[in-house]
Backbone and ligand atoms as CSV (ligand in chain L), in Angstrom:
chain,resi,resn,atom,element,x,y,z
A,1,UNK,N,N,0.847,-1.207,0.000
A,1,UNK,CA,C,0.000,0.000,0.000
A,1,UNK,C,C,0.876,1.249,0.000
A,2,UNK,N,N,0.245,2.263,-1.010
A,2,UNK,CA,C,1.373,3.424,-0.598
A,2,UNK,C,C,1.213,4.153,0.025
A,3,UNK,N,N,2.021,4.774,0.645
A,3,UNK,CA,C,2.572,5.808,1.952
A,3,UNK,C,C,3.338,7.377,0.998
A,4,UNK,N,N,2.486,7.908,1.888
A,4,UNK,CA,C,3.222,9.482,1.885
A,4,UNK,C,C,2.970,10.442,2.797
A,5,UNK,N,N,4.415,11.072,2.992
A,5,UNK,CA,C,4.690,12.186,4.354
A,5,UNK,C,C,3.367,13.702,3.883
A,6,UNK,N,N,3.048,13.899,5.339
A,6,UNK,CA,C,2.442,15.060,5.119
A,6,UNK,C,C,2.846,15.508,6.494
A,7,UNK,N,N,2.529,17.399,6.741
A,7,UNK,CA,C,2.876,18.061,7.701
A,7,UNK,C,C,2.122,19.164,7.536
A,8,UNK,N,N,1.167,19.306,8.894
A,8,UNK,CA,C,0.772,21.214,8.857
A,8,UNK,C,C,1.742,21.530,9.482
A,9,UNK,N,N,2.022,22.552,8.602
A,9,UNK,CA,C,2.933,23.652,8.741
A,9,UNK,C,C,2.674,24.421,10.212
A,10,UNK,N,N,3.534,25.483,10.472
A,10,UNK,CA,C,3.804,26.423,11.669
A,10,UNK,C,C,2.333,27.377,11.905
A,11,UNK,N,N,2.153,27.880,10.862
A,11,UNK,CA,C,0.786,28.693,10.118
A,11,UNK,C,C,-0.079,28.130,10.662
A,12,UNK,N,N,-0.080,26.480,9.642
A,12,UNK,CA,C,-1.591,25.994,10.601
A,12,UNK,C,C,-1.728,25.513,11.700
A,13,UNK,N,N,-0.661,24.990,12.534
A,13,UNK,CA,C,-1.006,25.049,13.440
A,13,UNK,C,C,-1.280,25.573,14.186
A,14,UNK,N,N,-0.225,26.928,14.511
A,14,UNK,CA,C,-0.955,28.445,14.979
A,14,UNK,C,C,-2.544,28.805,14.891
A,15,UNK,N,N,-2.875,28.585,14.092
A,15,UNK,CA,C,-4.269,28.955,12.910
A,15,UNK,C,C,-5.007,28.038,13.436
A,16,UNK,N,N,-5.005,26.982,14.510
A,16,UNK,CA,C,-6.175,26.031,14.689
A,16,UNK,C,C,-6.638,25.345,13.918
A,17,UNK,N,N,-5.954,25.214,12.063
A,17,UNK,CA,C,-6.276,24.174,11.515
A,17,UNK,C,C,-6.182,22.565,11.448
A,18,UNK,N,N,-5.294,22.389,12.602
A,18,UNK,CA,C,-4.952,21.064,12.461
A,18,UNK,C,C,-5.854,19.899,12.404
A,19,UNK,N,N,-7.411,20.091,13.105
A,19,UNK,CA,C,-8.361,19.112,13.035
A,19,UNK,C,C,-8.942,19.292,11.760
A,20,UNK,N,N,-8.919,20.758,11.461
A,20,UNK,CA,C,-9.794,20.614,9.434
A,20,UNK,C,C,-9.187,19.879,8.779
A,21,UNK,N,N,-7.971,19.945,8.829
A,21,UNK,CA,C,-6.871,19.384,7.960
A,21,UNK,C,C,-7.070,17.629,8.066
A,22,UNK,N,N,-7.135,17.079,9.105
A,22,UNK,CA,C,-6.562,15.771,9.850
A,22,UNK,C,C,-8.213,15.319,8.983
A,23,UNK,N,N,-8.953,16.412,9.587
A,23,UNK,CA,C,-10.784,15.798,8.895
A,23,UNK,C,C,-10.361,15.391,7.321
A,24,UNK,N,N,-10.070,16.458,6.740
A,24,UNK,CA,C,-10.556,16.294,5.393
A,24,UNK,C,C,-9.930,14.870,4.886
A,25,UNK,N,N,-8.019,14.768,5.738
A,25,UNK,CA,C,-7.359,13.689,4.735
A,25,UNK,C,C,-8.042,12.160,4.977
A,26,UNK,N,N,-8.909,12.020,6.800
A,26,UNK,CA,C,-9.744,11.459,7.203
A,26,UNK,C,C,-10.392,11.119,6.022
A,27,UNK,N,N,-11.670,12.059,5.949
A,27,UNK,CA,C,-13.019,12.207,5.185
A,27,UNK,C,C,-12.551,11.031,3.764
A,28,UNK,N,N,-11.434,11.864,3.026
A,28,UNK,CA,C,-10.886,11.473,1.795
A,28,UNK,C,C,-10.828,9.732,2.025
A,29,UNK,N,N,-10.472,9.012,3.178
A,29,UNK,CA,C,-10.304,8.188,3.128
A,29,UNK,C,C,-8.888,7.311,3.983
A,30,UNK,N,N,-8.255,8.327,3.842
A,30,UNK,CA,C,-6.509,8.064,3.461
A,30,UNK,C,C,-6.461,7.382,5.617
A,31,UNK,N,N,-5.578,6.895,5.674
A,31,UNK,CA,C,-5.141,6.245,6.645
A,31,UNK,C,C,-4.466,6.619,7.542
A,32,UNK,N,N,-4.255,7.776,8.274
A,32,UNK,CA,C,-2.733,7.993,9.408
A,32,UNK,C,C,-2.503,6.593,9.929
A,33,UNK,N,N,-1.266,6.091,9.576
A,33,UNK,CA,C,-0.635,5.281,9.935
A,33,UNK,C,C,0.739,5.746,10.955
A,34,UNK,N,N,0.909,6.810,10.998
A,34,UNK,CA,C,1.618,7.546,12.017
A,34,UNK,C,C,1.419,9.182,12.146
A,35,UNK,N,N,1.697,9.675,13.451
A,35,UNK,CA,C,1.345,10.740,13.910
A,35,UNK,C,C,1.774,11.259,14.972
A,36,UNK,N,N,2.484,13.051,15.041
A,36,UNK,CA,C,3.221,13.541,15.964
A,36,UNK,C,C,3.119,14.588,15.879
A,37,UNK,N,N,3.126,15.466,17.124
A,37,UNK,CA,C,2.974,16.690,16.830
A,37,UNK,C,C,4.942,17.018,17.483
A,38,UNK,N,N,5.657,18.212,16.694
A,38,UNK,CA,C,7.091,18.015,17.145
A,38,UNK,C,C,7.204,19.389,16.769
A,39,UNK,N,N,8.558,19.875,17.096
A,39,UNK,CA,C,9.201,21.005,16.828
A,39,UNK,C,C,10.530,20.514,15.945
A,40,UNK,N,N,10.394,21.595,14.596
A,40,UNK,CA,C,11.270,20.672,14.152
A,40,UNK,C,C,12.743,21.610,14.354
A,41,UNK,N,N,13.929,20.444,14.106
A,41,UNK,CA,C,15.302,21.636,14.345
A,41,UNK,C,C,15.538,21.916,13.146
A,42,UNK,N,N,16.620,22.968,13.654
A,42,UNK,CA,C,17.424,23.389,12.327
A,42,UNK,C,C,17.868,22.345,11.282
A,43,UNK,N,N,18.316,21.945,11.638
A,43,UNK,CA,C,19.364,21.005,11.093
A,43,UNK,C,C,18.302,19.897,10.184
A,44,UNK,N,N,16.858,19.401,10.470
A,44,UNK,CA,C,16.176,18.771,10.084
A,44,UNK,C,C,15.396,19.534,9.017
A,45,UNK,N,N,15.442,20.659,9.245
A,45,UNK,CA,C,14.716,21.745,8.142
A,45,UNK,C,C,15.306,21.802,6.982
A,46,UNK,N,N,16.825,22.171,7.203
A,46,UNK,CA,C,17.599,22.081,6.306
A,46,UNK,C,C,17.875,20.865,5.212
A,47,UNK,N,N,17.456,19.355,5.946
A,47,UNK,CA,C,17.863,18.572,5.509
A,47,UNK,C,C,16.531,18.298,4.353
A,48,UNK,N,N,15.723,18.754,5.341
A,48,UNK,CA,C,14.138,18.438,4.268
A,48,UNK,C,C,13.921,18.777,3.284
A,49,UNK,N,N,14.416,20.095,3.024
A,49,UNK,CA,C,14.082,21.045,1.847
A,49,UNK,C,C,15.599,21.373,1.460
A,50,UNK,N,N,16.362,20.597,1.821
A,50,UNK,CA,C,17.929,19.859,0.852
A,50,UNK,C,C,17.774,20.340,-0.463
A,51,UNK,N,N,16.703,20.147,-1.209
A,51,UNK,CA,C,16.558,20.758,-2.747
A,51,UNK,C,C,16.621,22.111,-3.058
A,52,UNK,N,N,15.902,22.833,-2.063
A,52,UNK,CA,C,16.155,24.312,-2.285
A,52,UNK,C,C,16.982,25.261,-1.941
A,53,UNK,N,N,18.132,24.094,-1.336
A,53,UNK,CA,C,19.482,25.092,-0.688
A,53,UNK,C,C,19.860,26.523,-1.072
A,54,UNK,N,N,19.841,26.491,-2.747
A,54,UNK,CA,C,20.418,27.752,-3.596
A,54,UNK,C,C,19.171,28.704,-4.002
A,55,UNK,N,N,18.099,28.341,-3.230
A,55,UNK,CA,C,16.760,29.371,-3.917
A,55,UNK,C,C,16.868,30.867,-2.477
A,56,UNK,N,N,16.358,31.983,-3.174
A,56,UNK,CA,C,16.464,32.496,-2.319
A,56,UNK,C,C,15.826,32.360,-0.871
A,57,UNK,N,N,14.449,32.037,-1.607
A,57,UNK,CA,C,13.104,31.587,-0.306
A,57,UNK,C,C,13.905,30.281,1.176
A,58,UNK,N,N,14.891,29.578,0.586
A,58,UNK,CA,C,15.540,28.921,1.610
A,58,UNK,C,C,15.998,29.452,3.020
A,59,UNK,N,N,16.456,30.465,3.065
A,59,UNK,CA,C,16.855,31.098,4.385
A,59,UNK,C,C,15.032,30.950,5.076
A,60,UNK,N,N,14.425,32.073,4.368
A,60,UNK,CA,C,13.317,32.454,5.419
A,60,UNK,C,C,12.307,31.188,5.722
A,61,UNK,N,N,12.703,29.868,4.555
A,61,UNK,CA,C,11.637,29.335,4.477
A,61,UNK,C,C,11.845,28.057,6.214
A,62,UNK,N,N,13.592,28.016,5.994
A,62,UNK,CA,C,13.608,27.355,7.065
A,62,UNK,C,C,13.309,27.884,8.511
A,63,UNK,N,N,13.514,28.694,8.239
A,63,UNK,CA,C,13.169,30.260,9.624
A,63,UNK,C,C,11.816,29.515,9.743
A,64,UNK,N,N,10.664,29.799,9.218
A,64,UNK,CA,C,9.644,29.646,9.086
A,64,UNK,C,C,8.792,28.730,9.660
A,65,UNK,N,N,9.219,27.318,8.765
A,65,UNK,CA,C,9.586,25.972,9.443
A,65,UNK,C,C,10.133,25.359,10.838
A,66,UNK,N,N,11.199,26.447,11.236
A,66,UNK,CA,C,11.363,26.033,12.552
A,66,UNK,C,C,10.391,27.019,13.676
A,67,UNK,N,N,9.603,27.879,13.252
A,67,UNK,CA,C,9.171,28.862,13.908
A,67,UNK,C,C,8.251,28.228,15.261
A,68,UNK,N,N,7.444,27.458,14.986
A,68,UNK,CA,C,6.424,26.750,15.769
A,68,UNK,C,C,6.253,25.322,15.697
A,69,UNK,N,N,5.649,24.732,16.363
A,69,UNK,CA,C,5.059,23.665,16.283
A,69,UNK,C,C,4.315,22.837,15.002
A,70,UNK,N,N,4.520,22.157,14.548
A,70,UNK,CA,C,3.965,21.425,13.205
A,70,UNK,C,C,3.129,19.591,13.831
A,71,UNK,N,N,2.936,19.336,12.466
A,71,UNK,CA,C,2.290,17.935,13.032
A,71,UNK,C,C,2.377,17.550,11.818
A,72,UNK,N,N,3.036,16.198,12.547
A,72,UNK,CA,C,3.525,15.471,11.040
A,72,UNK,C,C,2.964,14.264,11.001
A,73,UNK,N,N,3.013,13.513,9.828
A,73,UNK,CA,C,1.930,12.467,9.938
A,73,UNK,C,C,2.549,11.667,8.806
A,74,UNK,N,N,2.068,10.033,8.560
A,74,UNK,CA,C,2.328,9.310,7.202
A,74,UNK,C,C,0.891,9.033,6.863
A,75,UNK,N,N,0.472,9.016,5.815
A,75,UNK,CA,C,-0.876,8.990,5.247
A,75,UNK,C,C,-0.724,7.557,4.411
A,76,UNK,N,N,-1.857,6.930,4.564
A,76,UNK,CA,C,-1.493,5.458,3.308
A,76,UNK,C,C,-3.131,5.324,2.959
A,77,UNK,N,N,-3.090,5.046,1.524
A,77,UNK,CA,C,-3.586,4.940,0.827
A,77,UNK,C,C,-3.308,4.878,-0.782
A,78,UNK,N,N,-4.442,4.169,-1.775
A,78,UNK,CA,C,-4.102,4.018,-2.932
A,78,UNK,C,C,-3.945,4.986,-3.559
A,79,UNK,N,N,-2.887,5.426,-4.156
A,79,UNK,CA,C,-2.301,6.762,-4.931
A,79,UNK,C,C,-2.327,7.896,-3.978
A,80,UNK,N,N,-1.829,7.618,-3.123
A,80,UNK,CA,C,-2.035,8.316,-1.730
A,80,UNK,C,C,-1.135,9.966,-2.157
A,81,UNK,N,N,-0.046,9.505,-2.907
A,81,UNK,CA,C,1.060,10.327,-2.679
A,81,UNK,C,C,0.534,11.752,-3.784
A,82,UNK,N,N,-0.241,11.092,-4.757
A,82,UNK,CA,C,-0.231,11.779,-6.162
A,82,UNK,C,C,-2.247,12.911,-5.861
A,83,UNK,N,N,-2.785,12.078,-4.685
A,83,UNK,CA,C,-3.778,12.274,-4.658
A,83,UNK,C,C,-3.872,13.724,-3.225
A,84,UNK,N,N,-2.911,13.172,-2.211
A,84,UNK,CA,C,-2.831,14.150,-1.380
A,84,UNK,C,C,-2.013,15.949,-2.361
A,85,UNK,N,N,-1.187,15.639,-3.005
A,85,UNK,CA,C,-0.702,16.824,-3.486
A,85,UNK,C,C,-1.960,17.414,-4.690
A,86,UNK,N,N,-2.955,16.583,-4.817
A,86,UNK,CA,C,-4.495,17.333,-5.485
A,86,UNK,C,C,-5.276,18.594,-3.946
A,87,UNK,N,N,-5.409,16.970,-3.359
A,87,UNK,CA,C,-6.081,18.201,-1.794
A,87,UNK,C,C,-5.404,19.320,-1.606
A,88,UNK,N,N,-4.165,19.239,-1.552
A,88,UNK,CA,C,-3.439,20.331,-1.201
A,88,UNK,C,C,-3.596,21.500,-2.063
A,89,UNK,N,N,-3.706,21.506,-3.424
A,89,UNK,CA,C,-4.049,22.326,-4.075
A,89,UNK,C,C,-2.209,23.511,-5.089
A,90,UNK,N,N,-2.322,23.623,-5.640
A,90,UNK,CA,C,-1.117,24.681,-5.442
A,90,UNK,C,C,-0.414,25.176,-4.876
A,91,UNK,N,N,0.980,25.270,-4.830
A,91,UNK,CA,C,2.167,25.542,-3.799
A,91,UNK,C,C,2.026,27.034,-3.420
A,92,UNK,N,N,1.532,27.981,-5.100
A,92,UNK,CA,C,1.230,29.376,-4.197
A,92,UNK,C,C,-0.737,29.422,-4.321
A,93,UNK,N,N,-1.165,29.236,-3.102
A,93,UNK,CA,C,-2.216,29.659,-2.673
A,93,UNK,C,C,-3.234,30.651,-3.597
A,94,UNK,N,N,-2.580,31.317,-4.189
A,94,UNK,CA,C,-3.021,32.593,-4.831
A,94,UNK,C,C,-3.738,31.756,-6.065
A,95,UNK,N,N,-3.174,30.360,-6.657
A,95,UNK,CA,C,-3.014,30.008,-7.655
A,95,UNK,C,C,-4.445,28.364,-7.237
A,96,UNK,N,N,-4.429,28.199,-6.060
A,96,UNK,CA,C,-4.705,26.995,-5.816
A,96,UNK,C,C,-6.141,26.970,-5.855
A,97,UNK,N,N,-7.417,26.312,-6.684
A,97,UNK,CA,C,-8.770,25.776,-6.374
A,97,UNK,C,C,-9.227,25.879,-5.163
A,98,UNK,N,N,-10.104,26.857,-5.436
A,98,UNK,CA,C,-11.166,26.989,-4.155
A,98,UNK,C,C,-11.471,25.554,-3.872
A,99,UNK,N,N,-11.542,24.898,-2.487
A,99,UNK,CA,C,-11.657,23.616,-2.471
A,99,UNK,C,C,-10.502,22.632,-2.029
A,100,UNK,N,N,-9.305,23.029,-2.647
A,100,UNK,CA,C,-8.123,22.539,-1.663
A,100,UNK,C,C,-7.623,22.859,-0.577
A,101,UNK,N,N,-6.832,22.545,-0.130
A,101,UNK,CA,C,-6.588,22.802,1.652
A,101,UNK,C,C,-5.989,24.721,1.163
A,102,UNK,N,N,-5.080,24.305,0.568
A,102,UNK,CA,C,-3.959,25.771,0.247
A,102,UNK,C,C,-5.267,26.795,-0.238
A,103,UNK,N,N,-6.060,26.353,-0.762
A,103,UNK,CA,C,-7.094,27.597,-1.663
A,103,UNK,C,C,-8.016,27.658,-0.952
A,104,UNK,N,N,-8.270,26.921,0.312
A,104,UNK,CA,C,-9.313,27.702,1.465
A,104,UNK,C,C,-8.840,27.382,2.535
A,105,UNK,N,N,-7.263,27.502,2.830
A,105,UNK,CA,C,-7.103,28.363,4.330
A,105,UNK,C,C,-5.929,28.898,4.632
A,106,UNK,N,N,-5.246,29.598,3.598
A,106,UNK,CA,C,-4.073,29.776,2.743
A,106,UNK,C,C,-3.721,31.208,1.805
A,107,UNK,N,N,-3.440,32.212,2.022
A,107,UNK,CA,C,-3.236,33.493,1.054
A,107,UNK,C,C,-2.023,33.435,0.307
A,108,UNK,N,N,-0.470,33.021,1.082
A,108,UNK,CA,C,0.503,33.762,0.405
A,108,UNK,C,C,1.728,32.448,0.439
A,109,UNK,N,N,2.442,32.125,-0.332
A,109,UNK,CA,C,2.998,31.187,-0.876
A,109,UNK,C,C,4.283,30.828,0.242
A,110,UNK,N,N,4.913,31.934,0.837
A,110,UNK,CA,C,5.397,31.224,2.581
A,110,UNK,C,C,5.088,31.043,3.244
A,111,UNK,N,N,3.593,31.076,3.400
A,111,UNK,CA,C,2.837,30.109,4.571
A,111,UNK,C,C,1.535,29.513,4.243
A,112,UNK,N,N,2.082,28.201,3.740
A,112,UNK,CA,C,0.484,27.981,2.618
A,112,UNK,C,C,-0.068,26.227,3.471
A,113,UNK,N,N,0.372,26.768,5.120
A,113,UNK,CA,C,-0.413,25.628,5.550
A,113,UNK,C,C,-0.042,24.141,5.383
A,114,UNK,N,N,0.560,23.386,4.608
A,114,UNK,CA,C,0.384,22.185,4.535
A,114,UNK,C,C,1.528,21.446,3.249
A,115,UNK,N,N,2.454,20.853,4.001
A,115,UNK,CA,C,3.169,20.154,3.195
A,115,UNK,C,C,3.114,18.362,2.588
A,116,UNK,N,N,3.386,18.198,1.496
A,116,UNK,CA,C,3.168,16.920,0.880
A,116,UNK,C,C,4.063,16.477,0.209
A,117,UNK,N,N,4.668,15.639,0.293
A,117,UNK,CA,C,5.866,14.478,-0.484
A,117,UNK,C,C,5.433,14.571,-1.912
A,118,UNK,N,N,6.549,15.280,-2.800
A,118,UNK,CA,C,6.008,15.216,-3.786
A,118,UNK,C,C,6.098,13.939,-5.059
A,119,UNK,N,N,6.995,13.178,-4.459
A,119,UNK,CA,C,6.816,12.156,-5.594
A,119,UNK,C,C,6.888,10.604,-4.724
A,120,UNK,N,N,7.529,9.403,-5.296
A,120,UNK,CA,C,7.584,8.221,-4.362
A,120,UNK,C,C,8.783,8.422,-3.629
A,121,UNK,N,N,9.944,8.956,-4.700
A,121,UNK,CA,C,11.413,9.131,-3.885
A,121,UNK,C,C,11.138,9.832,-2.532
A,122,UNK,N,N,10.702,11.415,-2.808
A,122,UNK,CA,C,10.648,12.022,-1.752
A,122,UNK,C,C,9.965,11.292,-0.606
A,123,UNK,N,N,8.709,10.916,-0.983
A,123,UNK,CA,C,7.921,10.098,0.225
A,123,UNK,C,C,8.766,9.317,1.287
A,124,UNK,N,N,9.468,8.005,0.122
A,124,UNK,CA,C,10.522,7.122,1.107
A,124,UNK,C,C,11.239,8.119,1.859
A,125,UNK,N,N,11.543,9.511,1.281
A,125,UNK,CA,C,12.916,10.012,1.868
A,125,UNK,C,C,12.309,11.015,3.156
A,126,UNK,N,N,11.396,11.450,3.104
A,126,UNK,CA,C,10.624,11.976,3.791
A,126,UNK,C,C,10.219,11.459,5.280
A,127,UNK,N,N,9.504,9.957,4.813
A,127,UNK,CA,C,9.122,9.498,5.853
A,127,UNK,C,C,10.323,8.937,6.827
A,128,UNK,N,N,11.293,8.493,6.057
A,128,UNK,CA,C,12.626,8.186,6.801
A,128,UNK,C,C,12.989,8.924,8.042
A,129,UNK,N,N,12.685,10.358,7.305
A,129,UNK,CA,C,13.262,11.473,7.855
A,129,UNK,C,C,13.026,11.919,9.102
A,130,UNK,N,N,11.745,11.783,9.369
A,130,UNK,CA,C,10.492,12.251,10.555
A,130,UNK,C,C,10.745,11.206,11.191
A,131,UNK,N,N,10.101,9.631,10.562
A,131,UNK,CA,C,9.626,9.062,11.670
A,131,UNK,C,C,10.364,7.437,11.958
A,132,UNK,N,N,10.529,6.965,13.132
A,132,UNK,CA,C,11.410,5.728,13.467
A,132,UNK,C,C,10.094,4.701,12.833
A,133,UNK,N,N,10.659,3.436,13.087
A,133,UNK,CA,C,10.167,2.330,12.366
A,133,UNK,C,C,8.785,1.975,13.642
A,134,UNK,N,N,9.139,2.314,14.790
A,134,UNK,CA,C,8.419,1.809,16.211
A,134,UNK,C,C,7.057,2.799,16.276
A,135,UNK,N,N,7.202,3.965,15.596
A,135,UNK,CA,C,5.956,5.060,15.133
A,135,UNK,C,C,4.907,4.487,14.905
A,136,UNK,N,N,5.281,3.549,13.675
A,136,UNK,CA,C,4.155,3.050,13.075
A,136,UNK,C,C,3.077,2.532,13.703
A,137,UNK,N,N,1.696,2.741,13.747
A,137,UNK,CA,C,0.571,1.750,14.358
A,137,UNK,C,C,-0.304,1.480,12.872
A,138,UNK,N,N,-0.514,0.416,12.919
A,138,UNK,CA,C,-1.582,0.348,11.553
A,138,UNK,C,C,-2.124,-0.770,11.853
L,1,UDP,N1,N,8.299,28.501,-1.098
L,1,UDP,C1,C,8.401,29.853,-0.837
L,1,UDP,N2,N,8.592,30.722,-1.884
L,1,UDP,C2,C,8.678,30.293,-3.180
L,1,UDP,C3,C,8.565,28.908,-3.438
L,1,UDP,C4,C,8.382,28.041,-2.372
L,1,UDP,O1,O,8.323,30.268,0.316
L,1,UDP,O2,O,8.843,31.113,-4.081
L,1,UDP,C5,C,8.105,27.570,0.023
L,1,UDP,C6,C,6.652,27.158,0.148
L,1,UDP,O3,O,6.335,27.096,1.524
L,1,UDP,C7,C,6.646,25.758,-0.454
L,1,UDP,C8,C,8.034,25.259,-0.073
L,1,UDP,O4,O,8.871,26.391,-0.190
L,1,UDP,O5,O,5.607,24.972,0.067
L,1,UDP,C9,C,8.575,24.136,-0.916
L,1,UDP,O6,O,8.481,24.497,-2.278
L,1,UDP,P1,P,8.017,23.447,-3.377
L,1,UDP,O7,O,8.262,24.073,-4.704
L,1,UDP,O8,O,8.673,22.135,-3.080
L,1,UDP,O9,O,6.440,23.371,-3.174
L,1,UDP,P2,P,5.457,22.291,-2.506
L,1,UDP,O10,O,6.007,20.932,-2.826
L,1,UDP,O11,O,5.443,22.579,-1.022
L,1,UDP,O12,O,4.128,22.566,-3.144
């Protein structure tokens, strides 16, 4: 069955979205097969978003990321990975379907609420990342 990392962001959790959020991937179907609420470090921020080292948005984005509290989760379900980055909607908000998480509770593209593994690599590499093997309940 496939698995993919998701995380509300600093934003939503601040923002009291974390049960809309947890509802909808619920509602959809999809499975938490693991779940934590954590602070993440530096050093783990950095490692996550490893791809965007040389973009400018990298400094503030890890700032950002480490700012508050997040909740991270593994989601499983069929096409889990390809189907959660639909809910989510567009990376800038501005851009995203009324109807996805980012396009109704979401304005501006550094704090758009809700992160998703974007392919299978990332997923494996993702979930590695967050969570130990003993996490798991399913
Ligand atoms: N980001 C940003 N400014 C940009 C592009 C991206 O702050 O111009 C942030 C935004 O929070 C986004 C994250 O960097 O969610 C990762 O970017 P990516 O392109 O991987 O988008 P995602 O996979 O999150 O949709």
């Amino acid at each position: 069955m496939e698995r993919t990392f998701a995380m509300i962001k600093p934003d939503g959790v601040r923002r009291g979205l974390t049960g809309k959020i947890i509802q909808r991937l619920e509602d959809k179907g999809f499975k938490i097969v693991a779940l934590k609420k954590m602070r993440i470090s530096f050093d783990l921020a950095e490692e996550h978003y490893g791809e965007h080292k040389e973009k400018p948005f990298f400094k503030p984005l890890v700032e950002f990321i480490t700012s508050g509290p997040v909740v991270a989760m593994v989601l499983e379900g069929p096409g889990v990975i390809a189907e959660l980055r639909k809910m989510m909607g567009a990376t800038n908000p501005a851009d995203a379907l009324p109807g996805t998480i980012r396009g109704d509770f979401a304005t501006t593209i550094d704090e758009n609420v809700i992160h998703g593994s974007a392919n299978e690599a990332d997923a494996e590499r993702e979930i590695a990342l967050f969570f130990r093997p003993e996490e798991f309940v399913s």
